[in-house]
C-alpha positions in Angstrom: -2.6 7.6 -32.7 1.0 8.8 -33.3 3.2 11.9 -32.7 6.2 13.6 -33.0 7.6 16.6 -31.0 6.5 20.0 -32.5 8.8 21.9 -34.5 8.6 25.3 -36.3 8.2 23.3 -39.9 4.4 22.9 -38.1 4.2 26.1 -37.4 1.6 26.5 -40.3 -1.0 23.7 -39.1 -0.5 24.9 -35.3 -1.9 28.1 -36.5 -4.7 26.3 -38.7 -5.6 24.4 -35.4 -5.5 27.6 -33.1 -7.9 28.9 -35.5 -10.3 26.5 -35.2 -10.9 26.9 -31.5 -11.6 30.4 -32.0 -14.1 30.3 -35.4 -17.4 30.0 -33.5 -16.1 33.2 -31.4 -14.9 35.2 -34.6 -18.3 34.6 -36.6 -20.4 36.1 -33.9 -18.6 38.9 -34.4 -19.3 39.4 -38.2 -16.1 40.0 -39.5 -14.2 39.3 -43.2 -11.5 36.6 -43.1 -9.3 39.0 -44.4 -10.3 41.4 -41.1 -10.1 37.5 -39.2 -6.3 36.1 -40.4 -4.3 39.0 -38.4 -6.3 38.9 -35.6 -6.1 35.4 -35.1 -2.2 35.4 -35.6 -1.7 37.9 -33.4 -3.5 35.6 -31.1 -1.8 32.8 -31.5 2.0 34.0 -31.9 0.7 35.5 -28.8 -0.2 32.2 -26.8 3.0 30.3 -29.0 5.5 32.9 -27.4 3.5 33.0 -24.1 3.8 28.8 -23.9 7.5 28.6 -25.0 8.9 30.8 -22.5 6.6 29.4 -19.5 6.7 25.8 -20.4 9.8 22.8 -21.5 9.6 22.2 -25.4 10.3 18.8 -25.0 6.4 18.9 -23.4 4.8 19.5 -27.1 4.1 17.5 -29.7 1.7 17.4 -32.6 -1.0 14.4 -32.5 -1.2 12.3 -35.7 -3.9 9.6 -36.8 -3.7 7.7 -40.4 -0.1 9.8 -40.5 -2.1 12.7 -40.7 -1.7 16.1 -38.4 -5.1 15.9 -36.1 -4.1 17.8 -33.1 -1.2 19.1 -30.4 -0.7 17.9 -27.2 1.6 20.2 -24.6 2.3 18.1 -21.1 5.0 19.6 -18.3 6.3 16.3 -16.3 7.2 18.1 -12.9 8.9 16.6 -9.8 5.2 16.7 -8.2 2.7 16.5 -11.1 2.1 16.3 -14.6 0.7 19.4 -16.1 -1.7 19.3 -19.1 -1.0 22.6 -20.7 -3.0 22.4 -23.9 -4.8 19.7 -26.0 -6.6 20.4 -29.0 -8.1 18.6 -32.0 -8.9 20.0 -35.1 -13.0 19.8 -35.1 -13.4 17.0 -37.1 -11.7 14.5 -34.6 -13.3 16.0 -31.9 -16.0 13.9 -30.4 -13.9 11.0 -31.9 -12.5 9.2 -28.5 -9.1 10.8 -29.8 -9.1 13.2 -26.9 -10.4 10.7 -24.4 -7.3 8.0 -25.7 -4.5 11.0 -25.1 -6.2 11.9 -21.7 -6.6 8.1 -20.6 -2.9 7.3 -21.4 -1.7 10.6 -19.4 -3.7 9.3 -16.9 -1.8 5.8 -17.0 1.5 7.8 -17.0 0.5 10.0 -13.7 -1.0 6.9 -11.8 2.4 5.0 -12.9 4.6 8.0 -11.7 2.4 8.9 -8.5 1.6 11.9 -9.4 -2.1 14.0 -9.8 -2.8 14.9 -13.7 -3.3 18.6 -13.3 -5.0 21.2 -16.1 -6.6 24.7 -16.6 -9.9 24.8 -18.5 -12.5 27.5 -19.4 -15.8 26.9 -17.1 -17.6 27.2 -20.6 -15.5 24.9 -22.3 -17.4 21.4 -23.7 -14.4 19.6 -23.0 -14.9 20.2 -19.4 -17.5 17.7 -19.6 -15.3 14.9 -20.7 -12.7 15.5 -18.2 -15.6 15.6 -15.2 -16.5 12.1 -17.0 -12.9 11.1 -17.1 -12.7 11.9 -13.2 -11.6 15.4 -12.7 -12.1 17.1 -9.7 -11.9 21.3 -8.9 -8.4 21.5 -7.2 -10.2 24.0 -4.6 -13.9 25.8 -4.4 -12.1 29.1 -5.0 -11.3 27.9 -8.4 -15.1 27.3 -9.5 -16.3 31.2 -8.7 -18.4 32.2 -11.3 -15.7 35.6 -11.3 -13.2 33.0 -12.7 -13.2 32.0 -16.3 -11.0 29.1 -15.4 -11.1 26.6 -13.2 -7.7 23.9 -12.2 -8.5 20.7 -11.8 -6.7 17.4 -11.3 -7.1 13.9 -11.5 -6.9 11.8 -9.6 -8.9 13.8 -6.3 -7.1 14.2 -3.5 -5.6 11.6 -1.5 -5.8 9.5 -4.2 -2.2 9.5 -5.2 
């Protein structure tokens, strides 16, 4: 796997690739693609704008396999931790190892650099799964209420680093 920093010339398979996460949600609700397509760029300038002016540019990067577009990949390098702000696959490389090979080298970089590997993820996301396999931990017991949608966790656990 490959990449190159994100630029606004893939601006048009970011948005393919924001849609994707959110097509299971959208067809339970019944609606057209043509009642779909504003909705979901609304959504996602929403979360592009929202991510630029929190987070370092130089932290984003579009995933490639076989020279192909497969994914993005968003990472903050802090003075304390690394911060895993977003990684997504289109659905056809996920379940692939692809996400496991970007988390294990991020993983390599934060032991390398001393520093915990640190994310947000939905309680109902899959990929919570693979990051409990990958070692994960909750960063605190508040964080896992069933009131919060998200829960922070890091790798390695605490007192590890």
């Amino acid at each position: 796997m490959s990449h190159h920093p994100a630029a606004e010339s893939d601006d048009a398979f970011l948005f393919e690739l924001y849609a994707s996460t959110r097509a299971e949600e959208l067809a339970a609700w019944g609606w057209s693609a043509a009642q779909q397509e504003p909705f979901l760029r609304m959504q996602w300038l929403a979360q592009k704008r929202g991510y630029e002016a929190r987070y370092p540019s130089e932290g984003h990067c579009i995933l490639e396999h076989e020279g192909r577009p497969v994914g993005r990949l968003w990472v903050v390098r802090g003075e304390h931790e690394l911060r895993l702000v977003d990684v997504t696959l289109l659905p056809a490389y996920r379940g692939s190892g692809l996400g496991t090979s970007v988390l294990r080298a991020l993983q390599e970089e934060a032991a390398a650099a001393g520093k915990p590997l640190r994310l947000h993820v939905m309680r109902n996301n899959p990929a919570l799964r693979l990051y409990t396999r990958l070692g994960f931990t909750p960063v605190s017991d508040v964080e896992v209420e069933p009131a919060n949608p998200y829960c922070e966790l890091q790798w390695p656990a605490p007192g590890a680093v």
